[in-house]
C-alpha positions in Angstrom: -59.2 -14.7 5.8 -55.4 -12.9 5.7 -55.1 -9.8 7.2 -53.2 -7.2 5.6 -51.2 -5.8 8.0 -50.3 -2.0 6.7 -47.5 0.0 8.2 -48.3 3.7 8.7 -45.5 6.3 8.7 -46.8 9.5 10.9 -44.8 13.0 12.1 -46.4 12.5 15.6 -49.0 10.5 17.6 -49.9 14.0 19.3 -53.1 15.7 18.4 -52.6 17.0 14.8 -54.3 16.8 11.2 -52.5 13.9 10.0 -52.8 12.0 13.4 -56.4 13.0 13.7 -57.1 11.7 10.3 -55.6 8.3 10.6 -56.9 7.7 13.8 -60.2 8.3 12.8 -60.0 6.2 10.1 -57.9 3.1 11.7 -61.1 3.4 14.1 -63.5 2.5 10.8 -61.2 0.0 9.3 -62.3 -3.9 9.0 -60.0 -4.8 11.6 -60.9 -9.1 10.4 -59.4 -7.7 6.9 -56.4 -4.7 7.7 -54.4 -4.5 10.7 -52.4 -1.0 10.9 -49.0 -0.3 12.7 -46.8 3.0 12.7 -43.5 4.6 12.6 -43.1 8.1 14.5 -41.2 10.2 15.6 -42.9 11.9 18.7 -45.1 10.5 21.2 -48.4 11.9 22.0 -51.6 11.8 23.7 -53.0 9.4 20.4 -49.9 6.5 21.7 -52.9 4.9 23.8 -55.6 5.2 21.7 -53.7 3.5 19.1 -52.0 0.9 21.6 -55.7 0.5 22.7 -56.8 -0.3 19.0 -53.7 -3.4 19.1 -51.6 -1.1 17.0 -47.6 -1.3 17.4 -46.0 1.6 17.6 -42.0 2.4 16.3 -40.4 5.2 17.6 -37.7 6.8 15.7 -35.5 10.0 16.1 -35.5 12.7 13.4 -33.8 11.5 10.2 -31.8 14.7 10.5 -30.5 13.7 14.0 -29.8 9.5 13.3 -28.9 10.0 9.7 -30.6 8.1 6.7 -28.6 5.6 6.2 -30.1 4.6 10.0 -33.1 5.5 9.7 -33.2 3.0 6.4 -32.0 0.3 8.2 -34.1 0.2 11.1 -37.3 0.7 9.0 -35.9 -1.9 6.6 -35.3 -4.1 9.9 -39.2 -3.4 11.0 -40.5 -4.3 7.6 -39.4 -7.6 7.3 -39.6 -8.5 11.1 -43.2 -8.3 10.8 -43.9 -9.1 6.8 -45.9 -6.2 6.2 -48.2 -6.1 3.3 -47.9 -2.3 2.3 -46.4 0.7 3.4 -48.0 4.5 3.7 -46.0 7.1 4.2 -47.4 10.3 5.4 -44.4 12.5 5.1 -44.7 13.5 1.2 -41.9 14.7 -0.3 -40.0 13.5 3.2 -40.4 9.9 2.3 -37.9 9.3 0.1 -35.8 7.0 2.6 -39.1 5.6 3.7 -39.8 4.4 0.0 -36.5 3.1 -0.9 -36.3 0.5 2.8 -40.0 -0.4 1.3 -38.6 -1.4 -1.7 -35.2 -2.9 -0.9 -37.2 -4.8 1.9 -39.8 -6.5 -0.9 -42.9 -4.3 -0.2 -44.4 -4.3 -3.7 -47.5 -2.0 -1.9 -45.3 1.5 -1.4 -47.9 4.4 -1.3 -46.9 8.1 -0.7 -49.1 10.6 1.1 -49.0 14.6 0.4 -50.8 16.4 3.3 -49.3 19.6 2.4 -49.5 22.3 -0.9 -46.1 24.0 0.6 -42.6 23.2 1.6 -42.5 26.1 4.6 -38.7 25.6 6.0 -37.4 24.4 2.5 -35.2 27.5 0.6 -33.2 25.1 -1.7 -35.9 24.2 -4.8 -33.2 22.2 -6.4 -33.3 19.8 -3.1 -36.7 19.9 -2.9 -37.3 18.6 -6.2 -34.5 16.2 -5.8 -36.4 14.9 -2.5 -39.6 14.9 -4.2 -38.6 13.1 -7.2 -37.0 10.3 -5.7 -39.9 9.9 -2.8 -42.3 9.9 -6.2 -40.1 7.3 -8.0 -40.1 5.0 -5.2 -43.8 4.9 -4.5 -46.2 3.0 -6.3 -49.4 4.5 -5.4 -49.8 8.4 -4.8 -52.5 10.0 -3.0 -53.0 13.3 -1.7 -55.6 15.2 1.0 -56.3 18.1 -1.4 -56.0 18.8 -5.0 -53.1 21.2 -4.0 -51.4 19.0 -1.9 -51.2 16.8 -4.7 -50.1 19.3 -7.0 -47.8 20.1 -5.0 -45.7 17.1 -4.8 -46.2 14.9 -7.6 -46.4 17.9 -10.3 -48.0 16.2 -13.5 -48.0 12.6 -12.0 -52.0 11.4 -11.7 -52.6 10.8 -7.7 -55.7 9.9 -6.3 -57.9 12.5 -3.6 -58.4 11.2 -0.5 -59.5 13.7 1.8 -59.1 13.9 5.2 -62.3 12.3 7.1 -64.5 13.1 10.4 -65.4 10.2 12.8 -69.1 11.7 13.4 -69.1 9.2 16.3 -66.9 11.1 18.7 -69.2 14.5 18.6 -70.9 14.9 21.3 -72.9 17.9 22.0 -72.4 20.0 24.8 -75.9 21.5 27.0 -75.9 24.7 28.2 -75.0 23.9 31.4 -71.9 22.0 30.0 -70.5 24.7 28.2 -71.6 27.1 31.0 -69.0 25.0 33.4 -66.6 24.7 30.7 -66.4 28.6 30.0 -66.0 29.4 33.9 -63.3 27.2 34.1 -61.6 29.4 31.5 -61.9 32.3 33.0 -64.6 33.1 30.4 -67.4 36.0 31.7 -71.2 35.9 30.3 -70.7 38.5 27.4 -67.3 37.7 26.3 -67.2 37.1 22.4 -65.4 34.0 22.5 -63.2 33.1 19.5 -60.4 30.4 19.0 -57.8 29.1 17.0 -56.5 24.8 17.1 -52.9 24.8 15.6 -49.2 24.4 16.3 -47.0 27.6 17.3 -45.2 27.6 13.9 -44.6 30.3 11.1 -47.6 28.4 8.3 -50.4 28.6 11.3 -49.7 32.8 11.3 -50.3 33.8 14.9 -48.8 37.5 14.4 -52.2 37.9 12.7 -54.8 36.5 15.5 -52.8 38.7 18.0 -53.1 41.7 15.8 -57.3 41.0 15.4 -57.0 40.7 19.5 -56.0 44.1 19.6 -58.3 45.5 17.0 -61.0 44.0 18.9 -59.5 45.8 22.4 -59.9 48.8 20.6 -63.0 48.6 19.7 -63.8 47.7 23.0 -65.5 44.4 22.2 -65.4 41.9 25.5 -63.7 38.7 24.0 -61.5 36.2 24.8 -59.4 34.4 22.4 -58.3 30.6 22.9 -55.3 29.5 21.3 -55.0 25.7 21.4 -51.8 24.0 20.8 -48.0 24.2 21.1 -45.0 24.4 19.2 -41.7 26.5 18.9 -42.8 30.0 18.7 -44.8 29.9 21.5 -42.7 31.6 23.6 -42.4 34.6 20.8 -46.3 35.0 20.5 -46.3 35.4 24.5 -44.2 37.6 23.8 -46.1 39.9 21.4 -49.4 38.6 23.6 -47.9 41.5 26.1 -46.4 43.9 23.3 -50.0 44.1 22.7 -51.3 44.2 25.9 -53.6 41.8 25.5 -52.3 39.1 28.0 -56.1 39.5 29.8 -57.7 38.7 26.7 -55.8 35.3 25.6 -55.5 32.1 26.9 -53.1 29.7 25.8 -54.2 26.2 26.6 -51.5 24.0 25.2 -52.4 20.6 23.8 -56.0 19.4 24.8 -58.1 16.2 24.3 -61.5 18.3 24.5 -60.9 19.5 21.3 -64.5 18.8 20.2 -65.4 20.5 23.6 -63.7 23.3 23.1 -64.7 24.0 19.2 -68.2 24.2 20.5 -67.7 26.8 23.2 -66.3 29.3 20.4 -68.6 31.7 18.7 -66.1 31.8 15.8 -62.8 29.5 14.8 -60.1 31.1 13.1 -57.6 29.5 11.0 -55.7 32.2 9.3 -52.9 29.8 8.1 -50.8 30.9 5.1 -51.6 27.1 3.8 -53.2 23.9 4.8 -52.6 20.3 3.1 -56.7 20.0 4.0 -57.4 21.4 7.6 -59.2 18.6 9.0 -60.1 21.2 12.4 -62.2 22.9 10.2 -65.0 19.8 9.8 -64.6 19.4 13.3 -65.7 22.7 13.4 -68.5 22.6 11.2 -69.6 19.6 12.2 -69.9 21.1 15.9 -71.9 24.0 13.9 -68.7 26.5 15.0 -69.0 29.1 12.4 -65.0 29.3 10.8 -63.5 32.2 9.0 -60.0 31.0 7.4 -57.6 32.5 4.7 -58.6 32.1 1.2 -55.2 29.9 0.5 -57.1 26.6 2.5 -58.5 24.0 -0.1 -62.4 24.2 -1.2 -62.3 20.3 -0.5 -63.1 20.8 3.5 -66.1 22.9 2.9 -69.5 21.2 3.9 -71.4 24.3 2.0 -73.7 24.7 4.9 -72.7 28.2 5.4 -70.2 27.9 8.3 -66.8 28.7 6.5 -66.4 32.3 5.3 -62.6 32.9 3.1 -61.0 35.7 3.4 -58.1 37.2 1.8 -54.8 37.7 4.3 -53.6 40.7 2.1 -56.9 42.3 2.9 -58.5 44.9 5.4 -58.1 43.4 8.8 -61.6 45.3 9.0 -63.2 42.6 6.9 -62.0 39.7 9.3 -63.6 42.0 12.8 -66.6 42.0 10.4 -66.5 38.9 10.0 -66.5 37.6 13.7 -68.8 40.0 14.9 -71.5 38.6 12.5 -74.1 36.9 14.1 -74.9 33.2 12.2 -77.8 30.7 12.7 -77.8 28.2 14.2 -77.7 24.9 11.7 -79.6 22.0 13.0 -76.7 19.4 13.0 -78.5 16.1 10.6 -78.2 19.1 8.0 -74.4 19.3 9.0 -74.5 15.4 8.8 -76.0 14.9 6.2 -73.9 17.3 3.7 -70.5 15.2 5.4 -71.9 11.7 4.5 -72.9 13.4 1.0 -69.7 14.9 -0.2 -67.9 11.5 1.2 -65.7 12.7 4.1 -66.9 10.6 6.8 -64.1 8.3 8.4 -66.2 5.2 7.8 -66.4 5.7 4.0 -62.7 7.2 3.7 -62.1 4.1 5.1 -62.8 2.0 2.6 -61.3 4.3 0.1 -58.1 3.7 1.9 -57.8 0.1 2.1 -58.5 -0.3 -1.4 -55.1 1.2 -2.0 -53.6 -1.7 -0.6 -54.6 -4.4 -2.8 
């Protein structure tokens, strides 16, 4: 039998939603049938994993730093070194130079990715468009994460919804006494409310806001400590504000971790108060680790399990009604019930899998 081999275009191979998401699903794929490689342009803790799985790996500076016309040419150059079958691009509207080396190199299998509903750094519309229009017109399959993500970039085109999946292998439950160890070697007392938030230090993930529910919930003089998992370029800012607020004894900043899974279970809440996510794949890790989640009301429908773990809330509301929220006590799901509800609404990896590689035939 041939094997497709399928050339993956990623931002990172660091923890992140589009990362997580195609790992996950690379880890489900017919590897007799499809064999995945990938462009990037950051190394991260997935490089092993993937190495591990017999991917190769291509890394490339920024496009804004070597120029397109570079950037073109060495993709073009991977492409027919290594005859690939199909390329997937997971840059949206970004692909545009990605889709045209495809195409100039022979790949009759082009298919662009959305994984967002918002350009957040772009203020010219008319390049946006521009960008969008050509990635679209080079493509010949269009999927998206989310309705909105789809929306988003391909306008009235028709797409197909693939959402982001869940490898329910990798959860493992915590005991007590796990957690327990975990907690103390946070710093964490017995008492402490302990909420957290997985997300880069950017402007769309809306840190300003958890630090401003820290210090509501220091007024009220709720014990609590908030983890905030991650990194990214306005890190140093929110450190910043961290001690504008006096908080600094209340938050931990934990930079990137691998014990993400761990981690989700030791919260009592997750917050993701983002002003958008393409999907938000951290909150079915959440759920799926029965981690009650508040979020914004902006975040797609599509990631809900409706087990009664995600609570929206506006962001233009009373911050009151996100304290009430975290201070709620929830019951405890028994996780087949969690399980259950992924399989059913088709978001686990081995089924998203599938749904995947049929794009490349």
């Amino acid at each position: 039998m041939t094997v497709k081999k399928i050339l993956h275009i990623i931002p990172t191979t660091d923890f992140g939603g589009i990362t997580t998401m195609i790992v996950d699903t690379w880890m489900n794929v017919n590897k007799s049938s499809y064999h995945f490689d990938f462009v990037s342009f950051n190394k991260g803790t997935y490089h092993d994993i993937l190495l591990q799985q017999g991917s190769k790996i291509f890394y490339e500076t920024y496009i804004t730093e070597q120029g397109p016309l570079s950037y073109m040419r060495n993709v073009y150059r991977i492409i027919k070194h290594y005859q690939y079958d199909a390329v997937h691009d997971h840059t949206g509207y970004r692909a545009v130079f990605t889709m045209l080396a495809a195409r100039l190199a022979g790949v009759s299998c082009r298919v662009l990715h959305s994984h967002t509903n918002v350009a957040e750094e772009w203020n010219n519309k008319a390049l946006l468009a521009l960008l969008k229009r050509l990635s679209v017109g080079n493509a010949t399959r269009l999927v998206a994460c989310s309705q909105k993500a789809g929306e988003f970039c391909f306008d009235k085109r028709s797409y197909e919804v693939v959402a982001n999946p869940i490898d329910m292998q990798k959860i493992e439950h915590l005991s007590p006494e796990e957690k327990k160890s975990l907690a103390e070697g946070l710093g964490i007392q017995d008492g402490d409310l302990i909420i957290g938030h997985i997300g880069r230090f950017a402007p769309v993930k809306n840190h300003p806001f958890l630090i401003e529910l820290a210090a509501t919930l220091k007024q009220e003089g709720i014990p609590f400590k908030l983890l905030l998992i991650g990194d990214g370029p306005l890190e140093q800012e929110i450190r910043l504000l961290v001690k504008q607020r006096k908080v600094e004894s209340y938050v931990r900043f934990l930079g990137p971790r691998a014990d993400i899974i761990k981690l989700l279970q030791l919260m009592d809440k997750f917050i993701l108060p983002s002003h958008f996510e393409g999907f938000g794949i951290v909150l079915l890790e959440a759920q799926i680790c029965g981690t009650p989640a508040i979020v914004s009301s902006t975040l797609p429908k599509e990631v809900d399990l409706n087990v009664g773990l995600l609570q929206y809330l506006d962001l233009q509301g009373e911050i009151d009604h996100w304290l009430r929220a975290i201070l709620e006590n929830n019951v405890k799901l028994d996780p087949q019930i969690i399980r259950k509800s992924l399989k059913n609404k088709g978001l686990d990896a081995e089924e998203i899998a599938t749904r995947l590689c049929a794009l490349y035939t």
